[in-house]
C-alpha positions in Angstrom: -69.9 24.2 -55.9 -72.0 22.3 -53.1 -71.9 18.6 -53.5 -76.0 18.8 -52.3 -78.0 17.1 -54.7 -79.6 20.9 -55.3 -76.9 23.3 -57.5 -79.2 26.3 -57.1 -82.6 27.5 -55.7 -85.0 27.0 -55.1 -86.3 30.5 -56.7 -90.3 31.3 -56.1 -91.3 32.5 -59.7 -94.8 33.2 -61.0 -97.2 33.4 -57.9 -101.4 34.6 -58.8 -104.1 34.1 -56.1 -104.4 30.3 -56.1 -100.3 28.7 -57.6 -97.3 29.2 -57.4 -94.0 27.9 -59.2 -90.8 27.1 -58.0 -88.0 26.8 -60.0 -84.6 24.9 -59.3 -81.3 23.2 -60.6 -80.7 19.6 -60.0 -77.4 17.7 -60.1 -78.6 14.8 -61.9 -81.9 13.2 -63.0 -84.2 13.4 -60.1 -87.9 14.0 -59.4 -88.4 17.4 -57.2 -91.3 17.7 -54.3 -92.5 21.1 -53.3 -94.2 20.3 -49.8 -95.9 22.3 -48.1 -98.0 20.9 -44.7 -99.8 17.9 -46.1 -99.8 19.3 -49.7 -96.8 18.1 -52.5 -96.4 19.1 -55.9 -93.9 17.1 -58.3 -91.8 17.6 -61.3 -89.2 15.7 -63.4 -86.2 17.9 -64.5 -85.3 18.4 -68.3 -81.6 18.7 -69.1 -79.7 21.1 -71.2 -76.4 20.9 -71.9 -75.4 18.7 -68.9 -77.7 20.9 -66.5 -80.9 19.5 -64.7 -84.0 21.8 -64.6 -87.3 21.7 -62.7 -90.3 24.0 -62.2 -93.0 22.8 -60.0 -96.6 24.4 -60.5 -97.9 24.4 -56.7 -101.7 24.5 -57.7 -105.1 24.5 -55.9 -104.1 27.1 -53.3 -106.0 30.0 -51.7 -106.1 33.9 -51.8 -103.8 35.2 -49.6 -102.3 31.8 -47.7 -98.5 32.3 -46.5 -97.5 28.3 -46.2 -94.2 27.4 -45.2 -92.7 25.1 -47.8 -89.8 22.2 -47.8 -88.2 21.0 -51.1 -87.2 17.7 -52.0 -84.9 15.8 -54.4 -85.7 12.2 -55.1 -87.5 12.1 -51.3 -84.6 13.5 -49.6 -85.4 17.2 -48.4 -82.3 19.5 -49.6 -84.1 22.7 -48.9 -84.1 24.5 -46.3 -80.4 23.7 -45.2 -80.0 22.0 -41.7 -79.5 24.8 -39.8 -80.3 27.5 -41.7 -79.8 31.1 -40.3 -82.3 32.3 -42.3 -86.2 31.7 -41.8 -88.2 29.1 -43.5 -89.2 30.0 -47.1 -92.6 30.4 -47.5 -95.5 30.4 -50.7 -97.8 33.3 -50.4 -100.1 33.9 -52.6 -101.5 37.1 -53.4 -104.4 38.4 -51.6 -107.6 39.2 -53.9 -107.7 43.5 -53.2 -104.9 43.8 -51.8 -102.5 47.1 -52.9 -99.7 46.2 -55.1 -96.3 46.5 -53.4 -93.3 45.5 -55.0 -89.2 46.0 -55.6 -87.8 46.5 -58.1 -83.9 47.5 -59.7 -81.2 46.5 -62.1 -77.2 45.9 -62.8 -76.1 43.6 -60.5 -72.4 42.4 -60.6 -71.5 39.0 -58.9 -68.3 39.2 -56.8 -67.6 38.5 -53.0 -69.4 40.7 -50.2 -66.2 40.8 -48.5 -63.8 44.5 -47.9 -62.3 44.3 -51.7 -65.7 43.5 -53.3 -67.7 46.1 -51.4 -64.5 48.1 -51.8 -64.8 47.8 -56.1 -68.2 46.9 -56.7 -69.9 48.4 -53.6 -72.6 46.9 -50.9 -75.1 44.7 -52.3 -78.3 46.7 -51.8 -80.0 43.5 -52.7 -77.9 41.1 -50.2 -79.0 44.3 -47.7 -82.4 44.1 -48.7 -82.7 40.1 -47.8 -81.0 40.5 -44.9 -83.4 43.4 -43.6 -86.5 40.9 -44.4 -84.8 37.9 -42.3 -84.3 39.9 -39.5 -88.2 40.3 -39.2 -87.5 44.0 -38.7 -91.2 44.8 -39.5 -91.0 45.9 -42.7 -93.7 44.4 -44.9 -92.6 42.4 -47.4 -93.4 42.6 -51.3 -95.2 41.0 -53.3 -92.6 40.8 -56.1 -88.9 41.6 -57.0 -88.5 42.9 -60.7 -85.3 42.9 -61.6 -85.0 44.5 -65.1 -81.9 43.6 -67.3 -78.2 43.0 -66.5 -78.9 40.3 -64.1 -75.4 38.9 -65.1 -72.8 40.3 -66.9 -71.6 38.0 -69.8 -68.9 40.3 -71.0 -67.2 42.1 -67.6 -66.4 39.0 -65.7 -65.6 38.5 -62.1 -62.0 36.5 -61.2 -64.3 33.9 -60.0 -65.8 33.6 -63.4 -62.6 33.5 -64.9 -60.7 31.0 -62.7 -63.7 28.9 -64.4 -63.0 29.8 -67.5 -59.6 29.2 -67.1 -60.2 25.7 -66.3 -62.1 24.9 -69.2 -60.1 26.9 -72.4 -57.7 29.1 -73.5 -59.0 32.6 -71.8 -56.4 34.1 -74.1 -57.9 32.4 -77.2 -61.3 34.7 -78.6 -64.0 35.4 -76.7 -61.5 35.8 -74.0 -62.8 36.4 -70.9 -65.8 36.8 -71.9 -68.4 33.9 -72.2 -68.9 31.6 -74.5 -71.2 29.0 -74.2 -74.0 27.6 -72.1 -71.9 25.9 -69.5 -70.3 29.0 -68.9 -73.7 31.0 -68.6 -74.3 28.1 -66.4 -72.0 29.1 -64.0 -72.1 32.4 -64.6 -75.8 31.9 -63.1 -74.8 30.0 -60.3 -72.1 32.8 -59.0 -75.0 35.1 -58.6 -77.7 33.3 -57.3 -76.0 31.3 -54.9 -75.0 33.9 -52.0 -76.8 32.2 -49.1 -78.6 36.0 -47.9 -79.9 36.5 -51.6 -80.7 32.4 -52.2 -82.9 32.3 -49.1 -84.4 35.6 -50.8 -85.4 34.3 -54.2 -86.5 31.2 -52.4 -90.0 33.5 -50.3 -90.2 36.3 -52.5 -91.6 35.5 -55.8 -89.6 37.6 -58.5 -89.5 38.9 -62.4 -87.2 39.5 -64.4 -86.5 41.0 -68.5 -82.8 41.3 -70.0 -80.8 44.0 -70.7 -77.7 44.3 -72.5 -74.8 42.7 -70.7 -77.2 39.6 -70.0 -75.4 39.1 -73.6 -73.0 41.7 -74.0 -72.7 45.3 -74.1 -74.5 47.1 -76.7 -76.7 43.8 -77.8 -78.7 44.8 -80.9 -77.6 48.8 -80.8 -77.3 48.9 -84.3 -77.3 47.2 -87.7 -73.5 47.9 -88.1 -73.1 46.5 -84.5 -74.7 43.3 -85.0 -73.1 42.4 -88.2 -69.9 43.4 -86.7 -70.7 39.9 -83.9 -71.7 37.7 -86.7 -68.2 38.3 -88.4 -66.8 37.1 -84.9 -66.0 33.4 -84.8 -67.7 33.0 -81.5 -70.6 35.1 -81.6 -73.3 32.4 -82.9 -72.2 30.4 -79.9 -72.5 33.1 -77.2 -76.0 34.5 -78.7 -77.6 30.8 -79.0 -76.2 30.0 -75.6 -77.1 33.4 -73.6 -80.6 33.3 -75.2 -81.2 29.5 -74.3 -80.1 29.7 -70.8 -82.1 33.0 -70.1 -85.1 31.2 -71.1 -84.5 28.4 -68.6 -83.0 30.8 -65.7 -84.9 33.6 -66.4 -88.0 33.5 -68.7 -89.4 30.1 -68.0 -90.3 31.5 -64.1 -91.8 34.4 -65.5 -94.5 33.3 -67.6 -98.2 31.8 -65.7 -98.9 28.5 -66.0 -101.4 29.3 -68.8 -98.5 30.8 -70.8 -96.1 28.2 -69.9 -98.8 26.1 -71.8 -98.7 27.9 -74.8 -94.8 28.3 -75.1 -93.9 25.5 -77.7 -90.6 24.9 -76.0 -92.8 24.1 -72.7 -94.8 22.3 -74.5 -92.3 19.4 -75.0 -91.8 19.0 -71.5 -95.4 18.7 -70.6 -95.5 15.9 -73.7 -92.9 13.6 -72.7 -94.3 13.0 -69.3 -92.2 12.1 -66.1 -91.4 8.6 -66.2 -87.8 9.9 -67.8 -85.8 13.1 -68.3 -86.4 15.0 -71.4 -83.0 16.5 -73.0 -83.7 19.8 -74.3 -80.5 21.0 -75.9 -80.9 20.5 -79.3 -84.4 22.0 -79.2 -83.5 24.9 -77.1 -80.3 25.8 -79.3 -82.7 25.8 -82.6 -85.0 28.1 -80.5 -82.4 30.4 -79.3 -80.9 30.8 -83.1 -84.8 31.6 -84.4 -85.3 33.9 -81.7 -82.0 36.1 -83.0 -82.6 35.3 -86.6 -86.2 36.5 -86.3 -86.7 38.2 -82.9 -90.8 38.2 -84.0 -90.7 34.4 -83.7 -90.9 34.8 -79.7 -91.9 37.1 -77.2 -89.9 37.8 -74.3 -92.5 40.5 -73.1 -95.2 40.1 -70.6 -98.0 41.7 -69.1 -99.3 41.1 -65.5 -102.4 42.8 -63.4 -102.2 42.7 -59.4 -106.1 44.0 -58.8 -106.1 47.4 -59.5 -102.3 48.0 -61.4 -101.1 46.4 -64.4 -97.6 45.7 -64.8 -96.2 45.7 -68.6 -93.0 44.6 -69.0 -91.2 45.0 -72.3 -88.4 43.2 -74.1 -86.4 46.7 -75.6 -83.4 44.5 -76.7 -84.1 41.6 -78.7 -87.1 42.6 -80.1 -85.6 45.3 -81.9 -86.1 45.9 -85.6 -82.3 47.3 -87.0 -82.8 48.0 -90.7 -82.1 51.4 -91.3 -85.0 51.5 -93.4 -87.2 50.9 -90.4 -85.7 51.2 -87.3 -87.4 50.7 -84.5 -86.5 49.5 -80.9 -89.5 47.6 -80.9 -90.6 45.3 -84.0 -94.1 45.5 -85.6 -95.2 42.5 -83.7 -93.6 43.6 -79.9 -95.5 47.3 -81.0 -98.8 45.7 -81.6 -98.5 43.7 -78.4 -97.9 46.8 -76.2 -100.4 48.8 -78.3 -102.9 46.4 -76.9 -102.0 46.0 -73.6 -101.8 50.0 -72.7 -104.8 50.7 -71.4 -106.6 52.7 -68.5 -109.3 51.3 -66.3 -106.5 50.4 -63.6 -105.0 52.7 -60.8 -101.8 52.4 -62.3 -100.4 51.6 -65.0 -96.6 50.5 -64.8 -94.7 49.9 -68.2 -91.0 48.3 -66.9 -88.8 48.3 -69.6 -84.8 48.4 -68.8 -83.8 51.4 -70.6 -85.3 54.4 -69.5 -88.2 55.8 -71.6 -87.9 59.3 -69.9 -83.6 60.1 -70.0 -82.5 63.3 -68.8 -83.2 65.6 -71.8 -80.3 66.7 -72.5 -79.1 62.8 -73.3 -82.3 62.4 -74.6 -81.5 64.8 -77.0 -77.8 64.0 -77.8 -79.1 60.2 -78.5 -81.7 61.7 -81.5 -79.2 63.8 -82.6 -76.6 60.8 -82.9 -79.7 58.3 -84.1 -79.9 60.7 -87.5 -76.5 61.7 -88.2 -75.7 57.8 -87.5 -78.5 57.3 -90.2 -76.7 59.6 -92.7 -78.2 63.0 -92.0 -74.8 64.6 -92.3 -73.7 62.2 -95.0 -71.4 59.1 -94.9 -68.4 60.0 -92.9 -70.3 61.9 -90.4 -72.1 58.4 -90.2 -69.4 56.5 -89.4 -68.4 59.1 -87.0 -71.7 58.7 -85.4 -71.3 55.1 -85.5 -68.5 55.0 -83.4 -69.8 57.7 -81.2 -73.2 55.2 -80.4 -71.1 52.3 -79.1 -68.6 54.2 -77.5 -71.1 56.1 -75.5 -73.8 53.8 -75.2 -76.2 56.0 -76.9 -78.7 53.3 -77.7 -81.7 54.3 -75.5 -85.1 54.9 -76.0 -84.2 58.1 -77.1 -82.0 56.9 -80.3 -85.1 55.5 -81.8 -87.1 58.3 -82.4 -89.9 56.4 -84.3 -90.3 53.8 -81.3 -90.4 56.8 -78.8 -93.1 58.6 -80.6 -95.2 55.9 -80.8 -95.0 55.0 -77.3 -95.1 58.2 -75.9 -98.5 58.8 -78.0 -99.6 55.0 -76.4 -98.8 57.2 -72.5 -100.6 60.0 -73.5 -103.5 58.4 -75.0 -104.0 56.4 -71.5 -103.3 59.5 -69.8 -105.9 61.6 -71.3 -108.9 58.9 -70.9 -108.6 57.9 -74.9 -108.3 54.1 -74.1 -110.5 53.5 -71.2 -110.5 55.7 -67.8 -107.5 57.6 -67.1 -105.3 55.8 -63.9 -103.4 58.1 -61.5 -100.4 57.1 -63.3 -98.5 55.7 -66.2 -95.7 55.2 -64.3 -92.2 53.9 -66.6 -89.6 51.8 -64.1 -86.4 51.2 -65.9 -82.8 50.9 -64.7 -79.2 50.3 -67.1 -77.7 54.0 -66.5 -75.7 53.5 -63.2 -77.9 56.3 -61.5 -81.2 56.5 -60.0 -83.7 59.8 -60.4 -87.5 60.6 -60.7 -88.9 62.4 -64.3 -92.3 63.8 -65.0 -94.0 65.2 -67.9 -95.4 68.2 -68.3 -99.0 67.6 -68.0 -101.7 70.1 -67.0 -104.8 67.4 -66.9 -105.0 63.7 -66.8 -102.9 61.1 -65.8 -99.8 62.2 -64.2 -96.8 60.4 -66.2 -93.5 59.3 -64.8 -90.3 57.4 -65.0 -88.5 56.3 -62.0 -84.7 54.2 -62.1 -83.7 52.7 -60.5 -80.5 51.6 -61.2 -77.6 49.9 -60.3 -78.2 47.4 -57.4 -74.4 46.8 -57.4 -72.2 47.9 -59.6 -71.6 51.6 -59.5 -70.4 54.3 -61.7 -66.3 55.1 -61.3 -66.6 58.7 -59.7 -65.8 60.7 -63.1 -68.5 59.4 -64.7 -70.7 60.4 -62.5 -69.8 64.1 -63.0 -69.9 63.7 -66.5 -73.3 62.1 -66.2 -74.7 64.8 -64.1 -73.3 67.4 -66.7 -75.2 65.5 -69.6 -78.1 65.2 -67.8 -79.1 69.0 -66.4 -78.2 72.0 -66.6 -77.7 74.0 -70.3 -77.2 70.1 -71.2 -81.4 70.2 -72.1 -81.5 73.5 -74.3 -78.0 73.1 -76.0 -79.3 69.5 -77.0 -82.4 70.6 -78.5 -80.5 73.0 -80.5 -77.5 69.8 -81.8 -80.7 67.6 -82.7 -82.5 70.3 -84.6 -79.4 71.2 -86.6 -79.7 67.2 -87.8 -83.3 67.8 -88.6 -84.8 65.8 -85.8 -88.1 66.8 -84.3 -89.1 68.2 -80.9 -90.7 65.2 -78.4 -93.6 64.8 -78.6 -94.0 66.0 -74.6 -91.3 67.7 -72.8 -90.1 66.5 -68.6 -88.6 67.9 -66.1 -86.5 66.3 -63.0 -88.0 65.7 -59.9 -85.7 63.7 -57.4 -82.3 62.9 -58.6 -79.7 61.8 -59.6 -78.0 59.6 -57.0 -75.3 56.8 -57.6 -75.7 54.9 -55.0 -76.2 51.0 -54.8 -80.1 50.8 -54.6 -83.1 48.5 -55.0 -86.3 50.6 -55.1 -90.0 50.0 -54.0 -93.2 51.0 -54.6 -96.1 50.8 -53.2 -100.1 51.9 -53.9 -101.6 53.4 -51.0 -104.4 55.7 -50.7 -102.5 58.8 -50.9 -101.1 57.6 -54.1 -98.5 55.5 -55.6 -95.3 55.5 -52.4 -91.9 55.0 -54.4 -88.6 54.7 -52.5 -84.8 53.8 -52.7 -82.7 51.6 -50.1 -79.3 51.2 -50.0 -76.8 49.2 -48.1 -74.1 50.3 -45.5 -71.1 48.7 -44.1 -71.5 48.8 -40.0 -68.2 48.6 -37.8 -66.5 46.8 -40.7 -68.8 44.0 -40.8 -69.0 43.8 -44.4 -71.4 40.5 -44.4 -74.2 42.0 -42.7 -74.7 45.8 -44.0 -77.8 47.2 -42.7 -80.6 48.9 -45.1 -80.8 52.7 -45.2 -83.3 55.0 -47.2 -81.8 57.1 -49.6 -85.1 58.7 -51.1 -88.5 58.8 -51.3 -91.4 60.3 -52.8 -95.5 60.2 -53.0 -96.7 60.5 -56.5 -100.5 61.8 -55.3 -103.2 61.9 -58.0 -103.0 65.4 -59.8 -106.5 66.2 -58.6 -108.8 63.6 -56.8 -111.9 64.8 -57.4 -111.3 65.8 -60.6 -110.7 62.0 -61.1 -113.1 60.9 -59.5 -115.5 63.3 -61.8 -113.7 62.0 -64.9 -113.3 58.4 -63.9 -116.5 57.6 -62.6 -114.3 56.0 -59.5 -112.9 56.8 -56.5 -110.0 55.4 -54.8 -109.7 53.7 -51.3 
């Protein structure tokens, strides 16, 4: 590590129309200034574990103000570096009107950017993307990064992460090398964040993120045999408490507005003990963490944001899951009420990003209901254990394995699409990632809302070449009709809606955008490509693209009562 006063960051978070807050890790104790021309805004860290924390709420801006900002620890500016190759990070705020446009993309792994790591874990497509946006090519930058789940991977380690390990404990000793507490997350944190191409990044362009699996560890929560499988671990209270405590401080905390932050009871603490001294948060944090496992409807890792005329809905689909068999549900009561309320039309678009994609390829779709019942005992005991195995073998823990969650979400789509819970957008639009391959889904719709799943998925950290085939196999093909006929032969019902492909799949490295634009909602895929064998600055190529255009525009404009720009 650096021996700058600064360990990592800073990281533009939540940005609205008039704040924005920057997040960043401390060595010690300190007091961080965000300044920007003749404005400052202050914060004293907290500590967990040994780890200094602070977010600074830059307040009392304007619509639409781009102000180049400087950050300070204890008076002494640490950011930007002296002689930074990049350009000077900036706070923008959103513009009031303006057309949502933003990135978005999942699976990252965190290993060198030289020949061997491009070679194992291919290019970066984010470290691409940041470098395409120094260069001041003239591509117009986003107004937010989503990055949704497996932002680090706690259970496949790098050789970085374990030559830390190795310094630390017996990597032979359980959980291996694997993580097991928060000064390990710590650092597992640090080894992504800390390339200078994607640091400078997260610094200007204000970002979101949810978790996915292997932010804990593969499989999190894919079953009630599963989990009670890692509490009979001696290690796995310790992992859970620790990877749910530090995704609330690297993760979470930037995500929520400062109105939200003031209602989070962990937040609250901070904002009570003031800024004369440092508030130690471990204790409190690891009780939080433990509740939030223990009883996942105790906190809400969800949240829901609106840029003008699109709402973005992002879901938690892992710990907010409900396991007994007696009511399985990949959403809880309380996580199904909130999304209940916050699907609704009167926007262009609605965007729901959840990391698992709602929309699979029917023909996994169909194998994950079929395993979902016989794993639940349709076939009887053995075939159950059978099934078992086959779920966490396979990873068939999607959407479509919880077939009471799916139908009650995919009723929520329709409902918004047919004008039943206010008027209709273009859109419902699902963004997801977790598979390893990137494609474009629609349902079969005559009228209404047009809705749609795009992946986007991974931004590094490709699928080994014989997957792929198999992948594309499962996915298309007889795979749709010979699936239907497995699930019905376990008794499980038809969707309630039935899609078809439209772009897809790829396996590229990729982070995708999307834009609203008159035409209609502009998605597209970049990936990154090794030049000349200059593996440190790969250059940004398109890989796909589409226009989603309104099914018929006057027809919504006659339904709607509104008409586009």
């Amino acid at each position: 590590m650096t021996t700058s006063s600064l360990v990592l960051g800073p990281m533009i978070r939540y940005v609205d129309e008039t704040s924005a807050s920057i997040w960043a890790e401390t060595r010690s104790d300190s007091r961080v200034t965000v300044r920007a021309g003749d404005r400052s805004w202050e914060a004293r860290t907290f500590a967990v574990h040994g780890h200094h924390y602070a977010l600074v709420e830059a307040d009392g801006l304007e619509p639409g103000m781009v102000l180049p900002y400087t950050l300070e620890i204890d008076g002494a500016q640490v950011w930007p570096e002296p002689a930074s190759e990049f350009p000077p990070p900036v706070i923008a705020t959103l513009k009031i009107g303006k057309p949502l446009r933003m990135a978005y993309g999942s699976c990252r792994t965190s290993v060198p950017h030289d020949e061997s790591g491009n070679r194992t874990h291919g290019v970066d497509s984010l470290r691409a993307y940041a470098l395409a946006m120094a260069s001041g090519g003239g591509q117009a930058w986003p107004d937010l990064v989503a990055f949704l789940g497996d932002q680090v991977y706690a259970d496949l380690t790098s050789e970085q992460m374990q030559d830390f390990i190795r310094a630390r404990r017996d990597i032979e000793a359980p959980p291996g090398e694997e993580l097991k507490d928060y000064e390990e997350y710590a650092h597992l944190y640090y080894l992504a964040w800390s390339d200078p191409a994607n640091r400078w990044l997260l610094s200007t362009l204000p970002s979101a993120m949810i978790f996915d699996d292997h932010d804990v560890r593969d499989d999190w929560n894919a079953s009630l045999s599963w989990k009670k499988e890692m509490e009979a671990t001696s290690w796995w209270h310790e992992r859970i408490v620790a990877g749910l405590g530090s995704y609330w401080v690297y993760q979470h905390l930037g995500n929520l507005s400062p109105q939200e932050r003031l209602d989070d009871a962990i937040w609250q603490r901070v904002v009570r003990h003031g800024s004369e001294t440092e508030l130690d948060l471990s204790a409190e944090l690891d009780s939080f963490a433990d509740r939030a496992d223990q009883d996942p409807e105790s906190y809400r890792w969800s949240f829901c944001r609106d840029f003008g005329d699109t709402r973005l809905i992002v879901v938690d689909s892992r710990a907010a899951r409900n396991l007994a068999p007696e009511n399985r549900s990949l959403l809880d009561a309380a996580e199904m009420a909130w999304l209940d309320g916050r699907m609704r039309g009167g926007f262009r678009h609605v965007l729901v990003a959840t990391s698992l994609p709602f929309l699979l390829p029917m023909g996994l779709h169909h194998v994950e209901s079929w395993d979902e019942a016989i794993s639940e005992g349709a076939w009887g005991k053995s075939a159950a254990r059978a099934g078992e195995k086959l779920r966490q073998a396979l990873d068939l823990e999607h959407w479509g394995a919880f077939q009471k969650s799916f139908a009650e979400v995919a009723a929520m789509a329709a409902e918004v699409a047919d004008g039943k819970r206010g008027p209709s957008p273009e859109t419902v639009t699902f963004l997801s990632g977790d598979v390893h391959f990137s494609y474009v889904a629609e349902v079969e719709r005559s009228s209404g809302s047009r809705i749609m799943q795009a992946v986007c998925s991974p931004i590094r950290n490709p699928l080994p070449r014989l997957m792929r085939s198999f992948g594309a196999v499962m996915s298309y093909g007889l795979a749709a009709p010979i699936g239907a006929l497995v699930a019905r032969s376990a008794r499980v019902p038809d969707p309630p809606f039935t899609w078809t492909r439209v772009k897809g799949p790829w396996f590229d490295n990729n982070l995708a955008s999307l834009e609203v634009a008159p035409e209609g909602l502009k998605l597209w895929w970049e990936t990154g490509v090794v030049d000349d064998g200059d593996h440190l600055h790969p250059r940004l190529k398109r890989v796909a693209s589409l226009t989603v255009a309104p099914r018929n525009s006057q027809q919504h404009a006659a339904r709607t009562g509104r008409t586009w720009p």
